[in-house]
C-alpha positions as CSV (number, residue, x, y, z in Angstrom):
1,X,133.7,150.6,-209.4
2,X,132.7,151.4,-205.8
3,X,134.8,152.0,-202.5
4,X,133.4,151.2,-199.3
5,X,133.5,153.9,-196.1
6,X,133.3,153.0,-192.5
7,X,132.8,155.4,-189.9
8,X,134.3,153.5,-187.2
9,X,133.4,153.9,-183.3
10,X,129.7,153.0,-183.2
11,X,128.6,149.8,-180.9
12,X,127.2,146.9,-182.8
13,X,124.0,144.7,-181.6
14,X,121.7,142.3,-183.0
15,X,121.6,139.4,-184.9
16,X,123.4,138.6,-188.2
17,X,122.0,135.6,-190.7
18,X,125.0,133.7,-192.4
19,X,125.0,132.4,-196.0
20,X,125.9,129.4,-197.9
21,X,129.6,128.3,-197.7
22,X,131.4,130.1,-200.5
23,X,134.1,127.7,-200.4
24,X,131.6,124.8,-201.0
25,X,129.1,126.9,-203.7
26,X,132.0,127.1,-205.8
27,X,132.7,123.5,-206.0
28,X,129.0,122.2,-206.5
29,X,128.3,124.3,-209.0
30,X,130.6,122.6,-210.9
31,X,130.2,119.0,-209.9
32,X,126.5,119.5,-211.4
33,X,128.2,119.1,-214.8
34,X,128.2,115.7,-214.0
35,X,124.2,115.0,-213.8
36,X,122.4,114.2,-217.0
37,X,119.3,116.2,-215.3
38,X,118.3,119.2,-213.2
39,X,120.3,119.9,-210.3
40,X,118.9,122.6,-207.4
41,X,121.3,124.0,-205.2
42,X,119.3,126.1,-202.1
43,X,121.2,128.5,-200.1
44,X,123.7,129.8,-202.2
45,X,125.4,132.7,-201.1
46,X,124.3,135.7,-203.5
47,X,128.5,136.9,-204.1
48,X,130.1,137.8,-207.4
49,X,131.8,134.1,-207.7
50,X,128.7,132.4,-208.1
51,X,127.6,134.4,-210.4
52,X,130.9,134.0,-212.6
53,X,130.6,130.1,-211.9
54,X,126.5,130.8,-213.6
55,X,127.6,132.6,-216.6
56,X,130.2,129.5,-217.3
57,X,128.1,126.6,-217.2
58,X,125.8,128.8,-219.4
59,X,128.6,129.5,-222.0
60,X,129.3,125.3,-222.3
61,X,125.6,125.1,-222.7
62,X,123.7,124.9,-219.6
63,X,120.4,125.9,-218.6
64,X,120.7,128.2,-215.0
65,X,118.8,130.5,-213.4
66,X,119.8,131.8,-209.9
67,X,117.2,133.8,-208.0
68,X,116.7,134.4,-204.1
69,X,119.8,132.1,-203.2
70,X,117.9,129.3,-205.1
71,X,120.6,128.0,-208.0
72,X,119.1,125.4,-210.4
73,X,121.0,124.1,-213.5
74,X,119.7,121.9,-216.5
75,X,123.2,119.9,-217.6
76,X,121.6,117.5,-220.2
77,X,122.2,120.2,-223.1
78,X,125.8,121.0,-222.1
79,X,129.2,120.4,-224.2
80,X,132.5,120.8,-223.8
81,X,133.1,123.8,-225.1
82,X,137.0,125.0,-224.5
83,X,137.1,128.0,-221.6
84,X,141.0,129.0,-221.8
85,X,139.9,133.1,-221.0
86,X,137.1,135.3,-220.0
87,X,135.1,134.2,-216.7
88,X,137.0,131.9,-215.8
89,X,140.0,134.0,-215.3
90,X,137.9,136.2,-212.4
91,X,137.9,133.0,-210.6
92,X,140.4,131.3,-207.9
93,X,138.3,127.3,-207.8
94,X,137.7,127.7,-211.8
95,X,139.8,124.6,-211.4
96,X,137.1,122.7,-210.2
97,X,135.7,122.9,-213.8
98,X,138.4,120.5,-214.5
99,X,137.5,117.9,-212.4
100,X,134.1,118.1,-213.2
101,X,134.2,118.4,-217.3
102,X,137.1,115.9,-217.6
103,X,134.3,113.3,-215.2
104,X,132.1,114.0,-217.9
105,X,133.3,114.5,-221.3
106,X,136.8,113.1,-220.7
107,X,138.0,116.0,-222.0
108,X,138.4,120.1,-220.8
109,X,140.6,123.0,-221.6
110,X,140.5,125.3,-218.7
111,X,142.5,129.2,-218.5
112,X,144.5,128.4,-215.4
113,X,142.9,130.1,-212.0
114,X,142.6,134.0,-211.5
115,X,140.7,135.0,-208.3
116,X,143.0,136.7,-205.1
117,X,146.7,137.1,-205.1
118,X,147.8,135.0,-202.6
119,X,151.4,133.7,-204.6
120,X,151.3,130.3,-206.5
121,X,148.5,127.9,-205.5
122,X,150.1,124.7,-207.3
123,X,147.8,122.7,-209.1
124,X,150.4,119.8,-209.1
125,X,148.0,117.6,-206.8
126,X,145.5,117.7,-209.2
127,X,147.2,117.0,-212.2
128,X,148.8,114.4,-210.4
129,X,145.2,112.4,-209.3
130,X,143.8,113.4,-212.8
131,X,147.0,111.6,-214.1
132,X,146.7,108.7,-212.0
133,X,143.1,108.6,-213.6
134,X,143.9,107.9,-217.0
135,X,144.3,111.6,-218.5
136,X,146.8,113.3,-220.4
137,X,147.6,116.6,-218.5
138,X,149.4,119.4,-220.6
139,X,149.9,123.3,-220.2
140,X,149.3,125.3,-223.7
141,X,149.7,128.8,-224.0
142,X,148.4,129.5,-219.9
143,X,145.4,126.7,-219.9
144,X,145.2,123.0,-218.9
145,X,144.4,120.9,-222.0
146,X,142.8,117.8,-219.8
147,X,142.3,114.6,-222.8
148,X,141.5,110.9,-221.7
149,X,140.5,107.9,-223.9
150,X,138.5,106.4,-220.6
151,X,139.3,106.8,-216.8
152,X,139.6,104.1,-214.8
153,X,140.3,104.3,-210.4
154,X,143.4,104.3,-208.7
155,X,144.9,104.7,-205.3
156,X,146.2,108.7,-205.0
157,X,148.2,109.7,-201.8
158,X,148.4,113.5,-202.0
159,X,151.5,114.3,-200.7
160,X,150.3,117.5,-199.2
161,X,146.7,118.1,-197.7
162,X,144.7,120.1,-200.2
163,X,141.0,120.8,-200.4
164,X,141.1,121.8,-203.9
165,X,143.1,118.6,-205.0
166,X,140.7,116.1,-202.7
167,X,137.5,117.5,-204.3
168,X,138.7,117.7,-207.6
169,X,139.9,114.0,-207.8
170,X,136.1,113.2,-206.7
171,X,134.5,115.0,-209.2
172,X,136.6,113.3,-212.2
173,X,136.7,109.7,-210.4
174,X,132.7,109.5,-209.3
175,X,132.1,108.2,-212.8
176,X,135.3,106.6,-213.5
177,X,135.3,102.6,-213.8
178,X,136.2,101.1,-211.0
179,X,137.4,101.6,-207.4
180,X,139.7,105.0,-206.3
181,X,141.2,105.9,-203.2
182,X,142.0,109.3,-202.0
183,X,145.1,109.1,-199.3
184,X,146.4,111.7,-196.6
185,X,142.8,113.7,-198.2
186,X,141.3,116.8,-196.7
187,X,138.7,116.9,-194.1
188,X,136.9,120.3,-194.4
189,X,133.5,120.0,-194.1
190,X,133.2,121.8,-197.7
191,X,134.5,118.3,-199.0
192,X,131.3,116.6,-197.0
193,X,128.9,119.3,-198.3
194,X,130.2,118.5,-202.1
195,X,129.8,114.1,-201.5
196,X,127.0,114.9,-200.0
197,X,125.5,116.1,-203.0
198,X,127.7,113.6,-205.5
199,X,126.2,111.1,-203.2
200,X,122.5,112.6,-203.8
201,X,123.2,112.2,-207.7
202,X,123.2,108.4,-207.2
203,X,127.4,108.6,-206.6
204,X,129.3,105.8,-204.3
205,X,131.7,107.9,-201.9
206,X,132.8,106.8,-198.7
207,X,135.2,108.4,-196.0
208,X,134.7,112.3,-196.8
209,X,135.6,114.3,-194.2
210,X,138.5,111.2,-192.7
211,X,141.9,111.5,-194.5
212,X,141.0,108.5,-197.1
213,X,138.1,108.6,-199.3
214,X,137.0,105.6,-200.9
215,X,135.0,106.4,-204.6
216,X,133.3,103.4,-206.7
217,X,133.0,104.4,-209.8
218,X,129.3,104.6,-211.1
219,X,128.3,105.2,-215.6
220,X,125.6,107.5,-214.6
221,X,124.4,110.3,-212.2
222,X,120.9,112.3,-211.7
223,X,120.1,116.0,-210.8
224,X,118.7,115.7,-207.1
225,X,117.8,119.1,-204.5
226,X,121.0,120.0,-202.3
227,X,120.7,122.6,-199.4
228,X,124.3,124.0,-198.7
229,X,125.9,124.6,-195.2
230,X,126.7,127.5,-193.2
231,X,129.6,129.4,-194.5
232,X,132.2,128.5,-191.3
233,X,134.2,131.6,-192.7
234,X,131.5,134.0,-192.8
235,X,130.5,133.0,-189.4
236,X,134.3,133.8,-188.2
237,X,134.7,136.6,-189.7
238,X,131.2,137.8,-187.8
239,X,132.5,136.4,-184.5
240,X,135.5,138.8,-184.9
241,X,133.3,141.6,-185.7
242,X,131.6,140.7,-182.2
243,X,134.6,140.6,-180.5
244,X,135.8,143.6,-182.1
245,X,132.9,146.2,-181.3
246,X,129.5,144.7,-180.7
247,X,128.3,144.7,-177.2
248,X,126.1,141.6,-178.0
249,X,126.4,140.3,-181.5
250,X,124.3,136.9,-182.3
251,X,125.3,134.9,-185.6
252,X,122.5,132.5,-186.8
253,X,122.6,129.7,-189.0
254,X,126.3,128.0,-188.0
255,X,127.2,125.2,-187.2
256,X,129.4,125.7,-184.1
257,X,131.5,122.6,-184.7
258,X,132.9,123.8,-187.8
259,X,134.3,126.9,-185.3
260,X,136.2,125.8,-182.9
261,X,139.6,126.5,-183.2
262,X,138.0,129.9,-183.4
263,X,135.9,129.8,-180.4
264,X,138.7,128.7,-178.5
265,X,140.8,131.3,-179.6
266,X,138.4,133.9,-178.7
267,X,137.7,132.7,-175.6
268,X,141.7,133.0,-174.7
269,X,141.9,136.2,-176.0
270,X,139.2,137.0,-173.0
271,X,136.1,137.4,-175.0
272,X,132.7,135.7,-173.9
273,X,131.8,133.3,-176.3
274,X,128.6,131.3,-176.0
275,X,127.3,128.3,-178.3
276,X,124.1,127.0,-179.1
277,X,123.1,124.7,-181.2
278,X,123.4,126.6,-184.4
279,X,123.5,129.9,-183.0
280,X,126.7,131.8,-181.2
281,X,126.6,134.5,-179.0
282,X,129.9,137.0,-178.6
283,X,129.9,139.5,-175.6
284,X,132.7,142.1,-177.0
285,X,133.6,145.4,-176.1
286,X,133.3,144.8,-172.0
287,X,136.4,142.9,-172.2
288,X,140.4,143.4,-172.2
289,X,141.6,141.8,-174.6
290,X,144.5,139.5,-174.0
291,X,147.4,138.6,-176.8
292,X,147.6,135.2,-178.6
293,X,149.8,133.0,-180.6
294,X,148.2,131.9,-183.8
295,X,149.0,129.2,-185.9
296,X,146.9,128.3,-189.6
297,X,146.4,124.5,-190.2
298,X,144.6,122.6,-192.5
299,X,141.1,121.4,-191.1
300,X,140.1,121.1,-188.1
301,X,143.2,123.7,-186.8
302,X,143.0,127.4,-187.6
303,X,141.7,128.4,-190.7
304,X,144.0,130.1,-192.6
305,X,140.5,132.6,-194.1
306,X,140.5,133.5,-191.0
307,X,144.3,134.8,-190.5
308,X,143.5,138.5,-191.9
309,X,140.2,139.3,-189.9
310,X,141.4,137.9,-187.0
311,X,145.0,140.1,-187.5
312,X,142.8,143.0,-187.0
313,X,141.2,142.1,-183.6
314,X,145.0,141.5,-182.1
315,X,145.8,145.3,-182.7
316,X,143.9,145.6,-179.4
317,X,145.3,143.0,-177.7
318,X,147.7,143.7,-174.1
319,X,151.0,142.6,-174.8
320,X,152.8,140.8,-178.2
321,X,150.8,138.5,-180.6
322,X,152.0,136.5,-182.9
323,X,150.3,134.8,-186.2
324,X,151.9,132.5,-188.4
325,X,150.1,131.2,-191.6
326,X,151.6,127.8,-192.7
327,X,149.0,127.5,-195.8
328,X,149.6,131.0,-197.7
329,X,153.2,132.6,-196.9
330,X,151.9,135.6,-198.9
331,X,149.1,136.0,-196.8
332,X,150.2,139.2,-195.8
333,X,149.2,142.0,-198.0
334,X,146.6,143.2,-195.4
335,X,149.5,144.1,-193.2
336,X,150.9,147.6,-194.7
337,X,147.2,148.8,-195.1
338,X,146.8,147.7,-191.3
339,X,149.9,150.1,-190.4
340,X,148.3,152.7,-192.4
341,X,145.6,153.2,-189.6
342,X,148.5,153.4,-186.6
343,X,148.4,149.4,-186.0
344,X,152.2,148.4,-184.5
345,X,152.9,145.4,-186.7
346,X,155.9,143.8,-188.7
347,X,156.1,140.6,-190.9
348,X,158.9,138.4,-190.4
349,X,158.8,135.0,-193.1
350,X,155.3,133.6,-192.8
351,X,154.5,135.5,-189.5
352,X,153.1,138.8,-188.2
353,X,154.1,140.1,-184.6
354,X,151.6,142.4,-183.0
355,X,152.2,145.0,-179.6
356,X,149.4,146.4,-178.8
357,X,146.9,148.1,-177.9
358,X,147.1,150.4,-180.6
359,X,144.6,153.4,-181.2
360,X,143.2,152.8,-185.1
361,X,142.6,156.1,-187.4
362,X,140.9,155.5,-190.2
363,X,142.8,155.8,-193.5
364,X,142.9,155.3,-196.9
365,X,143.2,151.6,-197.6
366,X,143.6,149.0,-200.1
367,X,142.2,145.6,-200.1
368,X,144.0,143.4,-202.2
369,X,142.4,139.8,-201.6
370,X,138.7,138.9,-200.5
371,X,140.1,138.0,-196.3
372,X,142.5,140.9,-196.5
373,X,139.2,143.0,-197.2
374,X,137.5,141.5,-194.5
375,X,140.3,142.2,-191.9
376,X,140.2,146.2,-193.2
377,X,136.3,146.6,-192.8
378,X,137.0,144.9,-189.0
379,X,139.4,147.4,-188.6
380,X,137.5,150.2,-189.8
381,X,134.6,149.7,-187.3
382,X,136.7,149.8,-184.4
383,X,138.9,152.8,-185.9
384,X,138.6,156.5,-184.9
385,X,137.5,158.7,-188.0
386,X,136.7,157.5,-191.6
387,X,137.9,154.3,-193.2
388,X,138.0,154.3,-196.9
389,X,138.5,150.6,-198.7
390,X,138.9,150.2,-202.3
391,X,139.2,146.8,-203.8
392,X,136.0,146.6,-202.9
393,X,135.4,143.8,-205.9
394,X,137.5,141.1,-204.3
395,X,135.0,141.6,-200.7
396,X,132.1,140.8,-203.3
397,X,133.8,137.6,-204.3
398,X,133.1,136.4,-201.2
399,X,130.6,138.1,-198.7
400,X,127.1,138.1,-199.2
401,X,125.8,141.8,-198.7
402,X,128.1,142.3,-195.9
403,X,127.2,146.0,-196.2
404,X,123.7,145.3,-195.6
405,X,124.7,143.1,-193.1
406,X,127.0,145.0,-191.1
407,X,123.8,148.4,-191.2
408,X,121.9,145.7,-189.6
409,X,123.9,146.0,-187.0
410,X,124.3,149.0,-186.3
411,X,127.6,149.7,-188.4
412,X,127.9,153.2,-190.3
413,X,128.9,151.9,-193.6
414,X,128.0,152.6,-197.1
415,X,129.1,152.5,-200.8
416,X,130.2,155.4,-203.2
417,X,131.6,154.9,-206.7
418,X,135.3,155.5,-207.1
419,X,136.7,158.8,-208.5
420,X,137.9,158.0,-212.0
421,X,141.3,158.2,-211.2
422,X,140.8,156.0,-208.5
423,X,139.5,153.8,-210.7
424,X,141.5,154.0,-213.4
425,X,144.4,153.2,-210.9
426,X,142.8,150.3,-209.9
427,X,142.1,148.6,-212.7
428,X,145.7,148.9,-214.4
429,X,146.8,147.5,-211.4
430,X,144.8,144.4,-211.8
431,X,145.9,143.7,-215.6
């Protein structure tokens, strides 16, 4: 197990080149299940969930190979083999194996999700549309036993906005009979990306990305070529980095629109924010920063991936901040570590308040989730002295080679493996 080391203090420049959408790779994978032949995904994002998501669709018989971001997967062979432990306990979306496997075989038994620690993440939605479906939804020693004789549409009103819910009533209606209806649905653009592709395989989606999604129901889909989009978190996360210590930092390959709330934020905050068409320029260090009031909502408001990293930034800003995540109440794990290195910061319910400007010393420091990682290597670049983060796995989830990246900038970052204690520490935590 490694830790990662950040010797903050050095001015960033250049450009940075973002990856695939994580939060979309992990839900395509799965809805090529669904083809009867060879699906290729381009631009996946080379992180340590896509390969977990590979060695699945292996173990129930697929044929995958993933080399130089290219994924390509030969379904025709595959079975539905029960996954109740192993891989799929590593993995937050493994739910999305539901959707996908119950589309297919009307039947799956998946372990229930593993991934971060951010406090319950109900799958009642789900069962609820998978119910509404036609299947028979029961929990048996800790996985979902999914059995249906045939599914058939139905109109679903999800009575709170969820992404993981919205896509993974797609996947299991696209080959259902008849007409279903997705009401009060998500509208991330990771739900486009994924009927963009179901649509490619020859399925009938309409509405994706509006709050109702209309499905018709086809009996068969085909492997087609899918290039993924930007990763909109990635991109954020790099912005902040900008703002944080780059004098000029560029971020290719994004697609501004899905930024925003971001953008705007920034730009209140004081920091010069330019947008091309899929490039963004962010003009950091020359500027006071000024304090802000931060609220997460579902797509298009603030995302709440972007809570932590941006958390980090607001220890420099004049005055009080505060930032209130609506979406994960125990989003907040990043916030002791963040005191660690001098920041001034308190939680109080589902928000943290901020005085600042506060002087950062590096520090030994935990990361406990993939964002809360994030927000501790922003804060190590712009801290005085050596920041050393261990968690380092749950970064990996999510980041492709942010290391690499990050050198490429300038940063003064590397990798050395954990002292065996460390280690040792670290993983009996985890069990």
């Amino acid at each position: 197990m490694d830790k990662l080391l950040i010797e903050g203090g050095t001015i960033l420049e250049g450009t940075v080149q973002i990856s695939g959408a994580k939060n979309s790779a992990v839900a395509l994978i799965p809805a090529a299940i669904l083809a009867d032949s060879p699906i290729t995904i381009d631009q996946l994002p080379d992180i340590s969930d896509v390969h977990t998501l590979c060695e699945l669709l292996r173990e129930i018989g697929g044929d995958v190979s993933f080399k130089n971001h290219t994924f390509f997967v030969d379904p025709s062979h595959m079975v539905d083999m029960p996954l109740p432990n192993g891989p799929v306990k590593r993995l937050r979306a493994s739910y999305y194996l539901m959707g996908a496997m119950l589309g297919r075989f009307h039947k799956a038994v998946i372990g229930l999700p593993g991934g971060c620690n951010l406090g319950p993440r109900p799958i009642d939605q789900h069962i609820k549309g998978f119910e509404a479906l036609g299947a028979k939804v029961t929990n048996e020693r800790g996985a979902i036993y999914l059995r249906a004789d045939s599914l058939h549409g139905a109109r679903i009103y999800l009575d709170v906005v969820s992404v993981g819910a919205t896509i993974n009533i797609m996947l299991a209606a696209v080959k259902a009979e008849g007409q279903t209806v997705i009401e009060n649905a998500a509208k991330e653009p990771e739900i486009i990306d994924v009927a963009t592709l179901l649509t490619s395989m020859g399925a009938k989606i309409k509405g994706a990305g509006t709050d109702v999604i209309r499905i018709e129901g086809v009996q068969k889909l085909h492997g087609c070529r899918h290039m993924i989009i930007p990763d909109r978190i990635e991109a954020g996360t790099f912005m902040i980095v900008g703002a944080a210590a780059a004098d000029h930092l560029l971020i290719d390959n994004v697609i501004p629109q899905h930024v925003e709330s971001l953008t705007a934020k920034l730009r209140e905050m004081g920091v010069e924010v330019q947008v091309g068409e899929d490039q963004i320029l962010v003009a950091g260090r020359s500027n006071v920063l000024k304090s802000a009031d931060v609220k997460t909502l579902v797509y298009p408001g603030f995302p709440t991936d972007l809570q932590q990293p941006l958390t980090s930034l607001l220890t420099q800003a004049e005055g009080t901040s505060i930032i209130t995540d609506t979406i994960y109440g125990a989003r907040f794990k990043h916030i002791d570590e963040l005191r660690r290195m001098g920041a001034n910061v308190k939680v109080e319910g589902r928000s943290a308040i901020l005085s600042g400007p506060a002087q950062l010393e590096g520090a030994k420091v935990k990361a406990t989730d993939l964002r809360a990682g994030a927000s501790l290597v922003i804060a190590g670049l712009m801290a005085r002295g050596i920041t050393e983060i261990i968690g380092v796995e749950h970064i990996d989830r999510g980041y492709d080679h942010i290391m690499e990246k990050l050198r490429g900038i300038g940063a003064n970052i590397w990798r050395e493996p954990m002292h065996e204690d460390e280690a040792r520490e670290t993983l009996k935590e985890q069990e």
